[in-house]
Residue, then its C-alpha position, 0 to 999 in steps of 0.5 A: x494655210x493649211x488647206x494649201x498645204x495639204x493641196x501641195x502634198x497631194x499634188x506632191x505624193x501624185x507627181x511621185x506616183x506617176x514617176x514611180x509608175x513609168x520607170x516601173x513600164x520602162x522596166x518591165x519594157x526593158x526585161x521583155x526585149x532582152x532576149x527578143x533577138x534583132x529587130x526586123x533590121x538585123x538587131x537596129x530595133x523594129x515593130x517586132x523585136x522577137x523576129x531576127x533578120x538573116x541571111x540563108x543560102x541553099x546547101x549544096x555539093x561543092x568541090x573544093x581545090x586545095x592549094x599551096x603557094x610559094x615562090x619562084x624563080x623564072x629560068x632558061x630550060x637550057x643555059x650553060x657557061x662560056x669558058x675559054x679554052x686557055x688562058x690570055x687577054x681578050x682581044x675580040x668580041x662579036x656579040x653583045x648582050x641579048x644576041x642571038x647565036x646558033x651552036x658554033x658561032x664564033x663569039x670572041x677570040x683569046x690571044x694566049x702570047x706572052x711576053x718574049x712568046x707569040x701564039x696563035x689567037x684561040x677563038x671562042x664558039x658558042x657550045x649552044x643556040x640561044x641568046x646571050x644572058x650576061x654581058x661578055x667580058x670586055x676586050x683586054x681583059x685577062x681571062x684564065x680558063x675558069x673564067x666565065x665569057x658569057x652565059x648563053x640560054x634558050x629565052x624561048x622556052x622557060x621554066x619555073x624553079x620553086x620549093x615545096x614545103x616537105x609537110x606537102x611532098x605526098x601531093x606532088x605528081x608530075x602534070x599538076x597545074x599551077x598559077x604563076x603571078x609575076x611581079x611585072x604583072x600582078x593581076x595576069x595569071x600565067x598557067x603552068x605545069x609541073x614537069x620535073x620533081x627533085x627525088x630528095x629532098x633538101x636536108x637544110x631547108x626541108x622542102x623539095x625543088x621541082x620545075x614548071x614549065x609555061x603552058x604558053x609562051x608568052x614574050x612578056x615572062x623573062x629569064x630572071x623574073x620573080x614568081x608566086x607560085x598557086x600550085x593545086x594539090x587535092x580536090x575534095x568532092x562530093x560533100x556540102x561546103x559551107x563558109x566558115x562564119x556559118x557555123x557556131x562552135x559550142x564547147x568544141x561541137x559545131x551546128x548550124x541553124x537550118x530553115x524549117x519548112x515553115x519558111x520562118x523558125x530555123x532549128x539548131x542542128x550539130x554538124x561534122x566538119x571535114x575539109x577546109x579550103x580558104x574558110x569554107x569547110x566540107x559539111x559531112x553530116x548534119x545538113x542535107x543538100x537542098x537544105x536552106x542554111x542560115x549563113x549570116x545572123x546567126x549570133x542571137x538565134x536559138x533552136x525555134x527562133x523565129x527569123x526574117x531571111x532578108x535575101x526574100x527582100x531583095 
Protein backbone atom coordinates (compact mmCIF):
# COMPACT_ATOMS: atom_id res chain seq x y z
CA UNK A 1 0.00 0.00 0.00
CA UNK A 2 2.49 2.23 0.72
CA UNK A 3 4.68 1.56 -2.06
CA UNK A 4 1.45 2.55 -4.40
CA UNK A 5 1.39 5.42 -2.58
CA UNK A 6 4.74 6.61 -3.09
CA UNK A 7 4.56 5.40 -6.97
CA UNK A 8 1.29 7.88 -7.37
CA UNK A 9 3.40 10.77 -5.57
CA UNK A 10 6.31 10.47 -7.89
CA UNK A 11 4.13 10.35 -10.96
CA UNK A 12 2.26 13.19 -9.19
CA UNK A 13 5.42 15.58 -8.38
CA UNK A 14 6.56 14.56 -12.54
CA UNK A 15 3.09 15.66 -13.86
CA UNK A 16 3.84 19.16 -11.96
CA UNK A 17 7.15 19.54 -13.22
CA UNK A 18 6.65 18.85 -16.48
CA UNK A 19 3.44 21.68 -16.31
CA UNK A 20 5.88 24.00 -14.44
CA UNK A 21 8.47 23.63 -17.37
CA UNK A 22 6.39 24.32 -20.52
CA UNK A 23 4.43 27.39 -19.03
CA UNK A 24 7.91 28.61 -17.96
CA UNK A 25 8.90 28.02 -22.31
CA UNK A 26 6.10 29.57 -23.21
CA UNK A 27 7.07 32.60 -20.98
CA UNK A 28 10.44 32.91 -22.03
CA UNK A 29 8.61 32.43 -26.00
CA UNK A 30 6.55 35.18 -24.99
CA UNK A 31 8.95 37.88 -23.64
CA UNK A 32 11.18 37.17 -27.02
CA UNK A 33 8.70 38.10 -29.47
CA UNK A 34 7.28 41.22 -27.73
CA UNK A 35 9.38 43.70 -29.39
CA UNK A 36 10.15 41.33 -32.57
CA UNK A 37 8.06 43.63 -34.78
CA UNK A 38 5.88 42.03 -37.63
CA UNK A 39 6.42 38.72 -38.89
CA UNK A 40 7.28 38.33 -42.62
CA UNK A 41 3.42 39.09 -43.07
CA UNK A 42 3.38 42.53 -42.28
CA UNK A 43 2.72 41.59 -38.14
CA UNK A 44 0.26 38.34 -39.02
CA UNK A 45 3.33 36.26 -37.57
CA UNK A 46 6.24 34.40 -39.63
CA UNK A 47 9.49 32.24 -39.48
CA UNK A 48 11.17 35.46 -38.67
CA UNK A 49 9.45 37.73 -36.03
CA UNK A 50 12.23 40.11 -35.93
CA UNK A 51 11.94 41.06 -39.63
CA UNK A 52 8.93 43.70 -40.38
CA UNK A 53 7.25 43.71 -43.90
CA UNK A 54 7.12 47.39 -45.47
CA UNK A 55 6.42 49.16 -48.20
CA UNK A 56 8.98 51.83 -49.81
CA UNK A 57 9.02 54.29 -52.54
CA UNK A 58 12.06 56.16 -54.38
CA UNK A 59 12.13 60.17 -53.08
CA UNK A 60 11.59 62.14 -55.62
CA UNK A 61 10.74 66.10 -56.66
CA UNK A 62 7.14 66.64 -57.00
CA UNK A 63 5.24 69.81 -57.80
CA UNK A 64 2.25 70.15 -55.91
CA UNK A 65 -0.84 72.25 -57.47
CA UNK A 66 -2.80 73.98 -54.32
CA UNK A 67 -6.37 74.68 -54.95
CA UNK A 68 -9.56 76.20 -53.62
CA UNK A 69 -13.04 75.05 -54.21
CA UNK A 70 -16.21 76.72 -53.97
CA UNK A 71 -19.23 77.05 -55.69
CA UNK A 72 -20.88 78.73 -58.51
CA UNK A 73 -23.42 79.65 -60.61
CA UNK A 74 -23.55 79.47 -64.66
CA UNK A 75 -25.00 82.90 -66.22
CA UNK A 76 -25.41 84.47 -69.70
CA UNK A 77 -22.23 87.08 -70.12
CA UNK A 78 -24.98 89.46 -71.47
CA UNK A 79 -28.55 89.57 -70.43
CA UNK A 80 -30.59 92.51 -69.70
CA UNK A 81 -34.50 93.06 -68.47
CA UNK A 82 -37.25 94.02 -70.80
CA UNK A 83 -39.22 97.00 -69.55
CA UNK A 84 -42.29 98.64 -71.56
CA UNK A 85 -42.10 102.18 -72.41
CA UNK A 86 -45.84 102.85 -70.50
CA UNK A 87 -47.94 101.50 -68.89
CA UNK A 88 -51.41 99.32 -70.04
CA UNK A 89 -52.47 95.84 -70.82
CA UNK A 90 -50.50 93.43 -72.95
CA UNK A 91 -52.26 92.69 -76.10
CA UNK A 92 -49.78 90.91 -78.33
CA UNK A 93 -46.88 88.92 -77.77
CA UNK A 94 -44.42 87.40 -80.51
CA UNK A 95 -41.93 85.14 -78.86
CA UNK A 96 -41.76 82.59 -76.53
CA UNK A 97 -39.57 81.39 -74.20
CA UNK A 98 -36.33 80.01 -75.55
CA UNK A 99 -36.78 82.35 -79.05
CA UNK A 100 -34.37 83.71 -80.34
CA UNK A 101 -34.04 87.31 -81.38
CA UNK A 102 -31.78 89.87 -82.96
CA UNK A 103 -31.43 93.42 -81.35
CA UNK A 104 -34.97 95.29 -82.83
CA UNK A 105 -37.11 92.46 -82.94
CA UNK A 106 -40.46 93.30 -82.35
CA UNK A 107 -41.34 91.34 -79.08
CA UNK A 108 -44.97 92.49 -78.14
CA UNK A 109 -47.24 95.40 -78.31
CA UNK A 110 -48.78 97.53 -75.25
CA UNK A 111 -51.88 99.07 -75.74
CA UNK A 112 -51.89 102.14 -73.27
CA UNK A 113 -55.92 103.43 -74.02
CA UNK A 114 -58.14 103.85 -70.90
CA UNK A 115 -61.62 103.97 -70.59
CA UNK A 116 -63.08 107.14 -72.38
CA UNK A 117 -59.29 107.54 -74.07
CA UNK A 118 -57.91 105.83 -76.85
CA UNK A 119 -54.13 105.38 -77.92
CA UNK A 120 -51.98 104.02 -80.15
CA UNK A 121 -50.48 100.32 -79.46
CA UNK A 122 -46.91 100.95 -78.06
CA UNK A 123 -44.66 98.23 -79.36
CA UNK A 124 -41.92 96.21 -77.51
CA UNK A 125 -38.14 95.63 -79.34
CA UNK A 126 -35.65 93.62 -78.07
CA UNK A 127 -32.78 96.14 -76.74
CA UNK A 128 -30.22 92.99 -77.48
CA UNK A 129 -29.65 89.73 -79.83
CA UNK A 130 -30.10 86.76 -77.48
CA UNK A 131 -32.73 84.09 -76.49
CA UNK A 132 -35.19 84.59 -74.26
CA UNK A 133 -34.60 83.48 -70.70
CA UNK A 134 -37.88 83.93 -68.91
CA UNK A 135 -41.27 83.30 -69.81
CA UNK A 136 -43.04 86.84 -71.42
CA UNK A 137 -45.99 87.94 -69.68
CA UNK A 138 -49.29 86.87 -70.77
CA UNK A 139 -51.66 88.97 -73.21
CA UNK A 140 -54.23 90.92 -71.05
CA UNK A 141 -51.94 91.23 -68.34
CA UNK A 142 -51.78 94.90 -66.97
CA UNK A 143 -48.14 96.00 -67.12
CA UNK A 144 -46.77 99.33 -65.62
CA UNK A 145 -43.30 100.54 -66.82
CA UNK A 146 -41.44 98.82 -63.94
CA UNK A 147 -42.71 95.84 -65.09
CA UNK A 148 -40.42 92.93 -66.32
CA UNK A 149 -41.64 91.35 -70.24
CA UNK A 150 -39.16 89.18 -70.54
CA UNK A 151 -35.18 88.68 -69.95
CA UNK A 152 -33.22 88.30 -73.18
CA UNK A 153 -29.24 86.60 -72.66
CA UNK A 154 -26.55 85.46 -75.13
CA UNK A 155 -26.81 81.36 -74.18
CA UNK A 156 -23.84 81.04 -76.37
CA UNK A 157 -21.39 82.41 -74.33
CA UNK A 158 -21.51 81.83 -70.68
CA UNK A 159 -19.78 82.48 -67.70
CA UNK A 160 -19.28 81.33 -63.97
CA UNK A 161 -20.09 83.42 -60.76
CA UNK A 162 -18.47 82.42 -57.63
CA UNK A 163 -16.89 83.92 -54.26
CA UNK A 164 -13.75 83.50 -52.90
CA UNK A 165 -12.95 83.13 -49.40
CA UNK A 166 -11.12 86.56 -48.24
CA UNK A 167 -7.95 84.27 -46.45
CA UNK A 168 -7.33 83.28 -50.47
CA UNK A 169 -7.68 87.15 -52.31
CA UNK A 170 -3.71 87.32 -52.41
CA UNK A 171 -3.52 84.30 -55.29
CA UNK A 172 -6.40 85.51 -57.25
CA UNK A 173 -4.95 86.83 -60.73
CA UNK A 174 -6.62 87.02 -63.91
CA UNK A 175 -6.08 83.81 -66.48
CA UNK A 176 -6.07 81.41 -63.63
CA UNK A 177 -7.47 78.10 -64.45
CA UNK A 178 -10.24 76.19 -62.73
CA UNK A 179 -12.21 73.06 -63.16
CA UNK A 180 -16.02 73.40 -63.04
CA UNK A 181 -18.17 70.28 -62.29
CA UNK A 182 -21.82 70.39 -62.96
CA UNK A 183 -24.45 68.73 -61.29
CA UNK A 184 -26.04 67.30 -64.70
CA UNK A 185 -22.43 65.95 -65.16
CA UNK A 186 -20.69 65.05 -62.20
CA UNK A 187 -17.91 62.88 -63.67
CA UNK A 188 -17.31 65.77 -66.70
CA UNK A 189 -14.51 68.23 -65.89
CA UNK A 190 -15.14 71.54 -67.99
CA UNK A 191 -12.01 74.05 -68.08
CA UNK A 192 -12.38 77.63 -67.25
CA UNK A 193 -10.56 80.74 -67.02
CA UNK A 194 -10.75 83.30 -64.72
CA UNK A 195 -11.56 86.70 -66.69
CA UNK A 196 -12.76 89.25 -64.44
CA UNK A 197 -11.89 89.76 -60.37
CA UNK A 198 -14.15 92.13 -57.86
CA UNK A 199 -11.84 95.10 -56.63
CA UNK A 200 -13.79 94.86 -53.19
CA UNK A 201 -14.51 92.73 -51.42
CA UNK A 202 -18.04 91.90 -49.77
CA UNK A 203 -17.84 93.60 -46.02
CA UNK A 204 -21.13 90.93 -45.19
CA UNK A 205 -19.80 87.52 -46.56
CA UNK A 206 -15.94 88.46 -46.34
CA UNK A 207 -15.25 86.82 -49.90
CA UNK A 208 -14.51 88.46 -53.41
CA UNK A 209 -16.81 87.84 -56.64
CA UNK A 210 -14.89 86.87 -59.49
CA UNK A 211 -16.21 85.66 -62.97
CA UNK A 212 -14.83 82.33 -65.18
CA UNK A 213 -15.41 82.09 -68.51
CA UNK A 214 -15.74 78.41 -70.32
CA UNK A 215 -12.50 77.48 -72.29
CA UNK A 216 -14.86 75.78 -74.63
CA UNK A 217 -18.27 75.74 -75.70
CA UNK A 218 -20.11 73.16 -74.95
CA UNK A 219 -24.22 72.72 -75.49
CA UNK A 220 -24.48 70.54 -72.48
CA UNK A 221 -23.72 73.80 -69.87
CA UNK A 222 -26.81 75.93 -69.26
CA UNK A 223 -27.78 79.65 -68.05
CA UNK A 224 -28.69 78.60 -64.55
CA UNK A 225 -26.70 75.34 -63.73
CA UNK A 226 -25.09 74.95 -60.25
CA UNK A 227 -21.22 74.76 -60.50
CA UNK A 228 -18.41 73.45 -58.14
CA UNK A 229 -15.64 75.27 -58.52
CA UNK A 230 -11.53 73.78 -58.44
CA UNK A 231 -9.70 76.95 -58.91
CA UNK A 232 -5.55 76.29 -58.73
CA UNK A 233 -3.85 78.82 -56.94
CA UNK A 234 0.01 78.24 -55.91
CA UNK A 235 2.41 75.48 -57.56
CA UNK A 236 5.10 74.78 -55.07
CA UNK A 237 8.22 73.21 -57.04
CA UNK A 238 11.40 71.73 -56.45
CA UNK A 239 11.09 69.91 -53.10
CA UNK A 240 10.65 66.09 -52.53
CA UNK A 241 6.92 65.17 -51.66
CA UNK A 242 6.22 62.60 -49.40
CA UNK A 243 2.57 61.31 -48.51
CA UNK A 244 1.40 62.14 -45.03
CA UNK A 245 1.00 58.16 -43.63
CA UNK A 246 4.98 58.25 -44.20
CA UNK A 247 5.72 60.22 -41.73
CA UNK A 248 6.04 59.57 -37.83
CA UNK A 249 5.45 62.53 -35.48
CA UNK A 250 7.36 62.23 -32.19
CA UNK A 251 6.97 65.09 -29.50
CA UNK A 252 6.29 67.71 -32.11
CA UNK A 253 9.56 66.35 -34.59
CA UNK A 254 8.94 64.48 -37.45
CA UNK A 255 11.16 61.55 -39.53
CA UNK A 256 11.12 59.12 -41.78
CA UNK A 257 12.66 55.57 -42.04
CA UNK A 258 15.18 55.54 -44.93
CA UNK A 259 16.48 52.38 -46.70
CA UNK A 260 20.17 51.55 -46.15
CA UNK A 261 22.13 50.70 -48.70
CA UNK A 262 22.07 47.09 -47.43
CA UNK A 263 18.87 47.07 -49.12
CA UNK A 264 17.59 45.46 -45.46
CA UNK A 265 18.00 47.81 -42.20
CA UNK A 266 16.32 51.45 -42.50
CA UNK A 267 17.44 54.35 -40.42
CA UNK A 268 15.19 56.98 -38.58
CA UNK A 269 15.99 59.96 -40.00
CA UNK A 270 14.20 63.65 -38.71
CA UNK A 271 12.79 65.80 -41.57
CA UNK A 272 11.24 69.49 -42.14
CA UNK A 273 8.16 69.75 -43.37
CA UNK A 274 7.19 72.52 -46.03
CA UNK A 275 3.92 72.59 -48.07
CA UNK A 276 0.89 70.36 -47.87
CA UNK A 277 -1.53 69.82 -50.65
CA UNK A 278 -4.31 66.79 -50.14
CA UNK A 279 -1.78 64.67 -47.33
CA UNK A 280 1.22 65.06 -49.04
CA UNK A 281 3.72 67.45 -47.57
CA UNK A 282 7.07 69.09 -49.22
CA UNK A 283 10.12 67.28 -47.77
CA UNK A 284 12.72 70.41 -47.14
CA UNK A 285 15.54 68.27 -45.40
CA UNK A 286 16.28 65.30 -44.29
CA UNK A 287 15.91 63.01 -47.28
CA UNK A 288 17.40 63.19 -50.55
CA UNK A 289 16.10 62.43 -53.94
CA UNK A 290 16.91 58.74 -54.82
CA UNK A 291 16.49 57.92 -51.46
CA UNK A 292 14.24 54.49 -50.84
CA UNK A 293 11.48 55.60 -48.14
CA UNK A 294 9.64 53.40 -46.10
CA UNK A 295 5.96 54.73 -46.92
CA UNK A 296 3.91 51.90 -45.30
CA UNK A 297 4.84 49.85 -42.13
CA UNK A 298 6.25 52.26 -40.42
CA UNK A 299 4.29 51.62 -36.70
CA UNK A 300 6.76 49.20 -35.27
CA UNK A 301 10.41 50.04 -36.78
CA UNK A 302 13.08 51.82 -34.85
CA UNK A 303 16.55 53.12 -36.02
CA UNK A 304 18.51 49.72 -37.42
CA UNK A 305 15.47 47.41 -37.74
CA UNK A 306 15.69 44.94 -40.00
CA UNK A 307 12.55 44.90 -42.92
CA UNK A 308 11.17 43.14 -45.67
CA UNK A 309 10.13 45.59 -48.75
CA UNK A 310 7.28 43.50 -50.09
CA UNK A 311 7.14 45.81 -53.33
CA UNK A 312 10.35 43.19 -54.24
CA UNK A 313 7.74 40.53 -54.20
CA UNK A 314 5.33 41.54 -56.26
Amino acid sequence: MKKKLVTGIIILLAIVITVGLIAFMNIKKNKNNKFGGFGSFGGFGGPNASVTSVRTAIAEKIPLQDYVTTNGEVQTQSSIEVFPAMKGTVVEIDVSLGSQVQKGDLIGYIDPSEPGAYYAKSPIYAPISGSILTSPVRTGQTVSVSSVITKIGDVDNLQISAKIPERYVADLRIGQKAEITLEAYPSVKFGASVVRISPVVDSATRTKEIILNFDKKDSRVNAGMFAKVKLYTALYEGQIAIKQDALVNNSDKYYLFIVNDDGETVRRSEVTLGKNVDAVYQILSGVNPGDRVVVEGTLTLYDGAKIKDINSQE
